[in-house]
Structure formats: structure tokens, C-alpha cells
C-alpha positions in Angstrom: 43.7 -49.1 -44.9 46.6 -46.3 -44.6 47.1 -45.5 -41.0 46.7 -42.1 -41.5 43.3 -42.3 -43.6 41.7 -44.9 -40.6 39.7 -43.8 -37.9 38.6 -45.6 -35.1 35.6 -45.2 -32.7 34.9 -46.0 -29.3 31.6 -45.4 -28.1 30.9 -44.9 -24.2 28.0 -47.3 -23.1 29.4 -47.9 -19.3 26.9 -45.5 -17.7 23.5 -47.0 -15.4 21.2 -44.3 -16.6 19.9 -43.8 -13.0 17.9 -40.6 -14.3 15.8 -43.4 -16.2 14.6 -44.6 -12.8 14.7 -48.4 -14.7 16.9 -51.2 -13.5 17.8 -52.0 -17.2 20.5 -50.2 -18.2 20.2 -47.8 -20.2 21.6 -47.9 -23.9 19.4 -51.3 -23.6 16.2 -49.4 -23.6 15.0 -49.8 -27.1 13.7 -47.3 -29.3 12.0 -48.0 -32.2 12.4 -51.0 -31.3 16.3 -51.7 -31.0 18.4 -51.2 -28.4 20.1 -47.4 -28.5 23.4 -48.8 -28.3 22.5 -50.7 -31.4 22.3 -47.5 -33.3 25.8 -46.1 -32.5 27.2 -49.5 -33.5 25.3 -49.0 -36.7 26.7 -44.8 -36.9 30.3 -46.2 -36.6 30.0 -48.7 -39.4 28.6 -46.2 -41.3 31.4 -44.1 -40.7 33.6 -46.9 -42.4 34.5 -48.5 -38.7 34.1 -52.1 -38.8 34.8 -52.9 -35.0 34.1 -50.0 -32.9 35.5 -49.9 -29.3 32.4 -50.3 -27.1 33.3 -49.1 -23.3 31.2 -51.0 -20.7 30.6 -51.1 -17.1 26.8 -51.3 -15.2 25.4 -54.6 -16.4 28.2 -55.3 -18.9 27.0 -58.9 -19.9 23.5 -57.4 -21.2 25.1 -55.2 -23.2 27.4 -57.9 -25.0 24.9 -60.2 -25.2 22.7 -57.4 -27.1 25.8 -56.5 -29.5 28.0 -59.6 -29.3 30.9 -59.8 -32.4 29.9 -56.6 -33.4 32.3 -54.6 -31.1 35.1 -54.8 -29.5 34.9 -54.2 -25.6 36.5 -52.3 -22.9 35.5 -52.3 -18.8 35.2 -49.6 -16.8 34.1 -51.2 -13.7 33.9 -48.1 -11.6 31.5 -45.4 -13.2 34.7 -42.6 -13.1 33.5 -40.2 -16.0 33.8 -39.2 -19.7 37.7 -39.0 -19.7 38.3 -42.7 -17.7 35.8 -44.3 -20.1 38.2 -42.9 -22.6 41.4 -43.9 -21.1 40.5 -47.6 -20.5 40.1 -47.6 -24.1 43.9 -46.2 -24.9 45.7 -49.6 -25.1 43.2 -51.4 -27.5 43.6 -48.6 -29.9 47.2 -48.2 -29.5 48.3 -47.7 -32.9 45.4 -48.7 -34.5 44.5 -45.0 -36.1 45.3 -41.8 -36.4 42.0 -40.3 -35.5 39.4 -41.8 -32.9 36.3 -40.5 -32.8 34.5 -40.8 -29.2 31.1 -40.7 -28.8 27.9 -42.0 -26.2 25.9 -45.3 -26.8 22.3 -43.3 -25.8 22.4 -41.0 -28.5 20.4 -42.7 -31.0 19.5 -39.7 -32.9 22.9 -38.6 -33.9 22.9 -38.8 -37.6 26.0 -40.1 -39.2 26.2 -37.0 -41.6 26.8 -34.9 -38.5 29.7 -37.1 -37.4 30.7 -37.3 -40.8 31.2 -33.5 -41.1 33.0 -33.5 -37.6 34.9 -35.6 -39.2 35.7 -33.5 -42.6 36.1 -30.2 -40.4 38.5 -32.3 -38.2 40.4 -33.2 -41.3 40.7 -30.0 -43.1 41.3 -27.5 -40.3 44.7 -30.3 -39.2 43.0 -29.7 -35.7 44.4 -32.1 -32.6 40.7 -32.2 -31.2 37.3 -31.4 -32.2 34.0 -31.3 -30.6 30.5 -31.4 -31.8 28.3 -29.6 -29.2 25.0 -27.6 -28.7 23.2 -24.9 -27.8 20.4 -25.2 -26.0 18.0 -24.1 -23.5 17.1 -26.7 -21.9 18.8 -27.4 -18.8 19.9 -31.3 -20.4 22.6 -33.2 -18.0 25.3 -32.6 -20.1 28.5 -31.0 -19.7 28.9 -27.4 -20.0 31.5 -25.7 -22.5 33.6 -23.2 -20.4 35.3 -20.6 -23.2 37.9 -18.0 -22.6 37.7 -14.8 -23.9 38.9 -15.7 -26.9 36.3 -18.5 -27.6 38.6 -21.2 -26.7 37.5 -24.4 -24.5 39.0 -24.1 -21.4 37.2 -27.1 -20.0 33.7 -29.3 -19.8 32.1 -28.9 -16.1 29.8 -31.9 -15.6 26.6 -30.1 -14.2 26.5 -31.8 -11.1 29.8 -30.1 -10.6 29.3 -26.6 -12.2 28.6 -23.0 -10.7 25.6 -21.5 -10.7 27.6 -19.1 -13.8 28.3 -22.5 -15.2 25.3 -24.3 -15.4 23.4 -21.2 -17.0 26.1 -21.9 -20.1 23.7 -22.5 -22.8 26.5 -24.7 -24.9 27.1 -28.1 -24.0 
């Protein structure tokens, strides 16, 4: 495949999921009966990725165990965040594609055709870095999109982190 036509994925499945109040971790807690990380294994081959990067921390050995040959894996031993996650994964994708698309393990109802526009509008618009995000109002632990004036992301505040301004940001 043509370096610049590849894209690889790494998918961020080192979390404990302590707001399931299990001691399974939780992109092991099945749905529909399959493990969730299961389905973003299955998103990124759909994608055309054959190995994705799988980044793993809280019970690590489960989570291989459940997905085996079918990814690649990373540690992240201590539970630092979205962007460590990330950065563990930077030397096993060294030079392995032009685009990496990063996504987490316990979203098993991200459809594919949503990544695979992403992916399109990523493409077309010669963009450095795109985001898929939402707006909502429910108050869902993710991170909030902070925009300048202009509609440009400034940053993502984690809610445990953000302002009172912050957290009432309805795109995350």
C-alpha cells in the first residue's frame, strides 16, 4: 500500500472504567454479546486496517487474551490521559502511515461510515487534524471543545478539570 494512501489506527483501551463500578474492565464488558473492544477492532478493519494499534493499561492481560493476534499492543501503565495514550503509541507507528486515526475501545456504537467520512473530510480539506465530536445535552464525561471566536479549537478540558463556563459547553 502507498504510504501516503495508508492509514493507521490506534484505538485507546488503557482506561479502568471506574464509573462502571465493576472490577472487569471496561472495553471487556460485552454488549450484544462481544466484548466492546471487539467492535472497534472490527471498525478499524473495516476501515481497511489490518493491525490496529491497541493501547492498554488496567488489566492488560484480559484485554489481550480477549483480542489476541488481532492487534498490535502498546502499554500505558499509568492511566496519564487521552494525549499519553497517544504518545506511547508514536514509535510503533513511526513511519508506518501518513494518517492515524485515534479513537476509544468503549464506543461500540461508532459506525464505521462515520469514521469513514472523517476520514474523506480529512482527505479532501488537506487538514493536519480532524475531530469528530458532538453536541449534546447531556452532561456525558467527555471532554469539552473550547473555540475561539473564530470557531477554532483552542483546546479539550477533560470535565473533571473544566470551569463551571466549560463544563456547560454543549460540544464535546
Amino acid at each position: 500500500m502507498d504510504k501516503q494512501q495508508s492509514l493507521a489506527a490506534v484505538i485507546l483501551a488503557a482506561g479502568q472504567g471506574t464509573r462502571m463500578k465493576s472490577k472487569l474492565v471496561k472495553v471487556l464488558h460485552l454488549v450484544a454479546g462481544k466484548p466492546m473492544v471487539a467492535y472497534s477492532i472490527e471498525t478499524a478493519r473495516a476501515l481497511g486496517v489490518e493491525k490496529p494499534v491497541l493501547v492498554v493499561g488496567y488489566q492488560s492481560e484480559h484485554v489481550r487474551d480477549s483480542i489476541r493476534e488481532r492487534a498490535e499492543y502498546v502499554e500505558q501503565p499509568q492511566p496519564r490521559g487521552t494525549a499519553d495514550a497517544v504518545k506511547r503509541a508514536r514509535e510503533t507507528l513511526q513511519n508506518r502511515a501518513e494518517e492515524i486515526l485515534v479513537y476509544y475501545a468503549d464506543m461500540p456504537l461508532l459506525r464505521t461510515e462515520s469514521l469513514r467520512a472523517l476520514i474523506e473530510r480529512h482527505r479532501s480539506t488537506r487538514a493536519c487534524l480532524s475531530m469528530l465530536t458532538v453536541i449534546s445535552d447531556d452532561s456525558m464525561a467527555f471532554g469539552r471543545i473550547v473555540r475561539d471566536a473564530r470557531g477554532e479549537v483552542q483546546r479539550i478540558v477533560e470535565e473533571a478539570e473544566a470551569t463551571p463556563d466549560e463544563f456547560a459547553i454543549k460540544e464535546l
